[in-house]
C-alpha positions in Angstrom: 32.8 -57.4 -12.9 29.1 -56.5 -12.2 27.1 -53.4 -12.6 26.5 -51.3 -10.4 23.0 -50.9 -9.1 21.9 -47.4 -10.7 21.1 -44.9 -7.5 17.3 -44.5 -7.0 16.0 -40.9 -8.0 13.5 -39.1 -6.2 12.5 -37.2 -8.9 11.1 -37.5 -12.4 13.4 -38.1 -15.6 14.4 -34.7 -17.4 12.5 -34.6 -20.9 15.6 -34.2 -23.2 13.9 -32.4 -25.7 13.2 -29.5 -23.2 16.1 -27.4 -23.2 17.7 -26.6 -19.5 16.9 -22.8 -18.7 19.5 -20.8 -19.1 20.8 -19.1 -15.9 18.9 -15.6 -15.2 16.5 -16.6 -17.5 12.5 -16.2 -16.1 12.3 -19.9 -15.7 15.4 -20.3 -13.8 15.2 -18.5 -10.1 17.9 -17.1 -8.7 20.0 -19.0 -5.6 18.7 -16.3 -3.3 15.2 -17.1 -4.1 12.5 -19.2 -2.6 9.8 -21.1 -4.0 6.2 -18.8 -4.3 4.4 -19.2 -1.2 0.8 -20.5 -1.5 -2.0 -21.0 1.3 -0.8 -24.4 2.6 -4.0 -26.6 3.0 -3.4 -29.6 5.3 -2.4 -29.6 9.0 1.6 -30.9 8.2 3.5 -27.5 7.2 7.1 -27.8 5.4 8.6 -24.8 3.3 12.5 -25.1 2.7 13.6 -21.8 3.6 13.1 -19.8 7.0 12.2 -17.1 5.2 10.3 -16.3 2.0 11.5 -14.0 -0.9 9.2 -11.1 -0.3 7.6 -9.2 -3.6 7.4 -5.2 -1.5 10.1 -3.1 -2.8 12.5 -1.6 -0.2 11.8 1.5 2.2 13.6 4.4 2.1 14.8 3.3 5.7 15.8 0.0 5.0 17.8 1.2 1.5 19.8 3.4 4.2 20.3 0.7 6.7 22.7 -0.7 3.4 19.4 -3.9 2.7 19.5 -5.3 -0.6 16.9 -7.2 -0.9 13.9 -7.0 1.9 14.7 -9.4 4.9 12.1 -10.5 7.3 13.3 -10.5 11.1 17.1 -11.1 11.7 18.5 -14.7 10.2 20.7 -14.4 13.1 18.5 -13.9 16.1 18.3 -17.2 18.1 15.0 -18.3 18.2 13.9 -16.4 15.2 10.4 -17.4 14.1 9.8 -18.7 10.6 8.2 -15.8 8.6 6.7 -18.1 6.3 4.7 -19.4 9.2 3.2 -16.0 10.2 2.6 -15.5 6.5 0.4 -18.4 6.5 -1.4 -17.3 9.7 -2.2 -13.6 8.4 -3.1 -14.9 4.8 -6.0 -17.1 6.4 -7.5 -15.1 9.5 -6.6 -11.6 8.7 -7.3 -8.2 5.6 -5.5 -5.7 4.8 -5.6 -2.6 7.5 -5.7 -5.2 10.2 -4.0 -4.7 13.6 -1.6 -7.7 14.5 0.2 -7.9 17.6 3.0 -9.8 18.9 4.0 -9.7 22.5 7.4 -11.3 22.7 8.7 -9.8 19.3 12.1 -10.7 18.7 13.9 -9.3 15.9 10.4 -8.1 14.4 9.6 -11.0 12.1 6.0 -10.5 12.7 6.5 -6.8 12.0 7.8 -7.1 8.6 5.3 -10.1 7.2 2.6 -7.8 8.5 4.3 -4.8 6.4 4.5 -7.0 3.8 1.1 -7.6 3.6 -0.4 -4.3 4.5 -1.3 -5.1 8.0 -0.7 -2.8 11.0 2.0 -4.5 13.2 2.3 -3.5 17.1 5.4 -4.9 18.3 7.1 -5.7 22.0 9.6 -7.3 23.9 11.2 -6.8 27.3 14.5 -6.5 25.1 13.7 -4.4 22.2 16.2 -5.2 19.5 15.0 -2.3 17.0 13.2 1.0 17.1 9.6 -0.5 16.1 9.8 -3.1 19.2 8.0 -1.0 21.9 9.4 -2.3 25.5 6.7 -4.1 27.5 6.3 -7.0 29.2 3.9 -9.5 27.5 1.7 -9.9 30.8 1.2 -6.3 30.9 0.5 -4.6 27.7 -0.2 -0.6 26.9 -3.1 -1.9 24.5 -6.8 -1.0 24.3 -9.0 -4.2 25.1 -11.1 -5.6 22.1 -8.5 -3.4 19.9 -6.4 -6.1 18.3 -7.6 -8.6 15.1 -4.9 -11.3 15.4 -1.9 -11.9 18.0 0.8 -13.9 17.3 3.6 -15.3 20.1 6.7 -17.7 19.8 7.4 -17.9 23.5 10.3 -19.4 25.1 10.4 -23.3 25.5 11.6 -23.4 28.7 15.4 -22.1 29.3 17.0 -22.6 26.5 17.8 -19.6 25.7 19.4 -16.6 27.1 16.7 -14.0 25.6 17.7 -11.0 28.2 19.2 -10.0 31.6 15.6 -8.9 32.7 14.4 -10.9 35.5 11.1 -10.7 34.8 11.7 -12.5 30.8 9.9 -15.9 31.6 12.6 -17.5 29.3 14.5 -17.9 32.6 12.2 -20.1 34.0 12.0 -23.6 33.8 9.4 -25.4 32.8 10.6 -29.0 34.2 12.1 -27.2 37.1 11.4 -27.9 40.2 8.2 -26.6 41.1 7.2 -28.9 38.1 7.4 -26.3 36.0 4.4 -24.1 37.8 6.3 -20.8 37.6 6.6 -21.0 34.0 3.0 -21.9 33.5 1.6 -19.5 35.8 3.8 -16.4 33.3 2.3 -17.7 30.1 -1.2 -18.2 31.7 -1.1 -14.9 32.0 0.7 -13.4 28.8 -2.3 -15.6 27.4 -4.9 -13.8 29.3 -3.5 -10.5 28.1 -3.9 -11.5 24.8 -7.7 -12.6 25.2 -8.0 -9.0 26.6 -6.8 -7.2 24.0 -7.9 -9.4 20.7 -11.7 -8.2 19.1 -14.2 -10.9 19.7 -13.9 -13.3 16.8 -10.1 -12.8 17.1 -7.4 -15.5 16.2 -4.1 -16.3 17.9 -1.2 -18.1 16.4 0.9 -20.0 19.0 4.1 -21.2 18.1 6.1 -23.8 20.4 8.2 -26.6 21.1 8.0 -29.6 23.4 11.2 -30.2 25.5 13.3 -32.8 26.6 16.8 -32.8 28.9 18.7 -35.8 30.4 19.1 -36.5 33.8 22.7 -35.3 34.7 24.8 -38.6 35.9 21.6 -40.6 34.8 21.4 -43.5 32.4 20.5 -43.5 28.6 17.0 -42.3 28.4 16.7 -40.9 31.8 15.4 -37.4 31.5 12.7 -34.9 31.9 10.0 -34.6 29.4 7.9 -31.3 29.2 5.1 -31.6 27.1 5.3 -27.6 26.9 2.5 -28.0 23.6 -0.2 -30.1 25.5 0.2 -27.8 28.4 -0.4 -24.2 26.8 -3.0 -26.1 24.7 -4.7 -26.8 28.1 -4.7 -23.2 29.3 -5.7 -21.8 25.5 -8.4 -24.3 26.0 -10.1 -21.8 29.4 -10.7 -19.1 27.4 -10.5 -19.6 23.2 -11.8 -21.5 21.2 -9.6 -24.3 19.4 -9.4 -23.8 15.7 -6.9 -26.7 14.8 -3.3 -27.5 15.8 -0.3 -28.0 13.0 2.8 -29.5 12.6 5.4 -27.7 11.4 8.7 -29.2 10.3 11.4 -27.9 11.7 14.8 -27.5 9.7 17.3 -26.4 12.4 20.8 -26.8 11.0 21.5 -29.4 14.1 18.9 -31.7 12.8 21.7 -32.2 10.2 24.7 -33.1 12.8 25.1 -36.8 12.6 26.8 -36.5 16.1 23.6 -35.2 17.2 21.7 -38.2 15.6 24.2 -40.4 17.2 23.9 -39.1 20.7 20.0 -39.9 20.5 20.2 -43.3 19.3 22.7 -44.1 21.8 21.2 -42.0 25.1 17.5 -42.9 23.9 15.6 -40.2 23.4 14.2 -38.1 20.5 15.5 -35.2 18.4 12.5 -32.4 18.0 11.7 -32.1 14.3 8.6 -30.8 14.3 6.8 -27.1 16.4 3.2 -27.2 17.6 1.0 -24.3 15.7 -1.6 -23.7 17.7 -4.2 -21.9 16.6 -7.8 -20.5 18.5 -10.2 -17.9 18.4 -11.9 -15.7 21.0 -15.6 -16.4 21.6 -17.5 -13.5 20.0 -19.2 -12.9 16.7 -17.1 -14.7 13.7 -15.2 -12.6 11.3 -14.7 -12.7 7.5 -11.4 -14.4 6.9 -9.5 -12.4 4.0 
């Protein structure tokens, strides 16, 4: 009979003369908790929660909407942006008391991190899913020019999902349609304007987004239509901001984990997305002090 190799470990021995924590105990967090979020310092971003556990205590509001513990944006909400990642973006290139915008809102997520951190949010959507999500469309915003310190936008990658009825949301078009994709580009072009127009010179914008691939129906393994949706808004960003840098953030969607899904790649050739594009630019105009 021979031994077993032992099963490699990816993390260091446990000391045994350092007692375990005991459960509840300061040094052992809860399950509900996250890891403390810190000012992440290189240009590859990984966190392993969508959301982080916020310190601000509870609104009366939110105590009567039956919240526990505070909640940023809507787990549930297809699409729903990372909050760690705007947390990131207002803890580098924005103070206290200033105004951050976010043009295709969503369930708010950018609302409550800017809450959280004592910033003034101003919210819409073409489908407002709560009371502080004002109903706009992003080309066309009721907003001062030169009024705003930071925007933030998570637009849609194409078609793939069914924000809203409305048929001016630019989530219905396609950007590998047809026209080569020239509708879509020509509605964010102009969301993108708006938000040059309203941002304070020396303004930052976050840009959150996903490069897109579908198969050719009734075509062979690898056959398919690549839309390099990043490269492209980075072009149009490019006419009017400055660039600052670009990220990679790893993306943990829970079909990244469905070997079926892995299985259907390797075998039809193509690739999985596990990473978003963070773009991130400044308009031209005197710098500001960041933090």
């Amino acid at each position: 009979m021979t031994d077993r190799p032992k099963k490699k470990s990816y993390f260091a021995p446990r000391d045994p003369k350092v007692p375990r924590p005991k459960p509840g105990s300061a040094k052992a967090p809860r399950p509900s908790e996250r890891p403390k979020l810190g000012i992440f310092t290189t240009t590859l971003w990984e966190y392993p929660s969508q959301h982080y556990t916020s310190e601000r205590p509870l609104t009366p509001e939110e105590v009567a909407e039956g919240r526990t513990r505070f909640m940023q944006g809507d787990k549930n909400y297809t699409g729903a942006t990372p909050s760690w990642v705007i947390w990131q973006l207002l803890k580098r290139y924005t103070k206290e008391g200033d105004v951050v915008i976010d043009p295709m809102c969503g369930s708010g997520t950018t609302l409550d991190v800017a809450r959280d951190l004592h910033r003034k949010g101003l919210g819409f959507d073409l489908a407002p899913s709560r009371p502080d999500i004002r109903q706009a469309d992003a080309r066309s915003l009721p907003v001062p020019s030169a009024s705003v310190d930071f925007a933030f936008i998570d637009p849609p990658y194409s078609t793939h999902v069914d924000y809203s009825d409305d048929p001016r949301c630019i989530g219905r078009l396609d950007a590998g349609g047809d026209d080569g994709g020239e509708a879509y580009y020509d509605a964010m072009t102009r969301v993108l304007h708006e938000l040059h127009r309203v941002l304070k010179p020396g303004g930052y914008l976050g840009l959150y987004v996903s490069d897109s691939w579908r198969k050719r129906r009734g075509g062979a393994a690898g056959e398919g239509t690549f839309m390099a949706i990043g490269f492209e808004l980075f072009a149009i960003l490019r006419r009017g901001f400055v660039p600052v840098d670009i990220i990679a953030v790893v993306r943990h969607n829970q079909k990244l984990g469905y070997g079926n899904w892995h299985k259907a790649a390797e075998e039809n050739n193509f690739f999985l997305r596990g990473f978003n594009y963070l773009i991130i630019v400044r308009k031209p105009g005197e710098k500001r002090n960041e933090r």
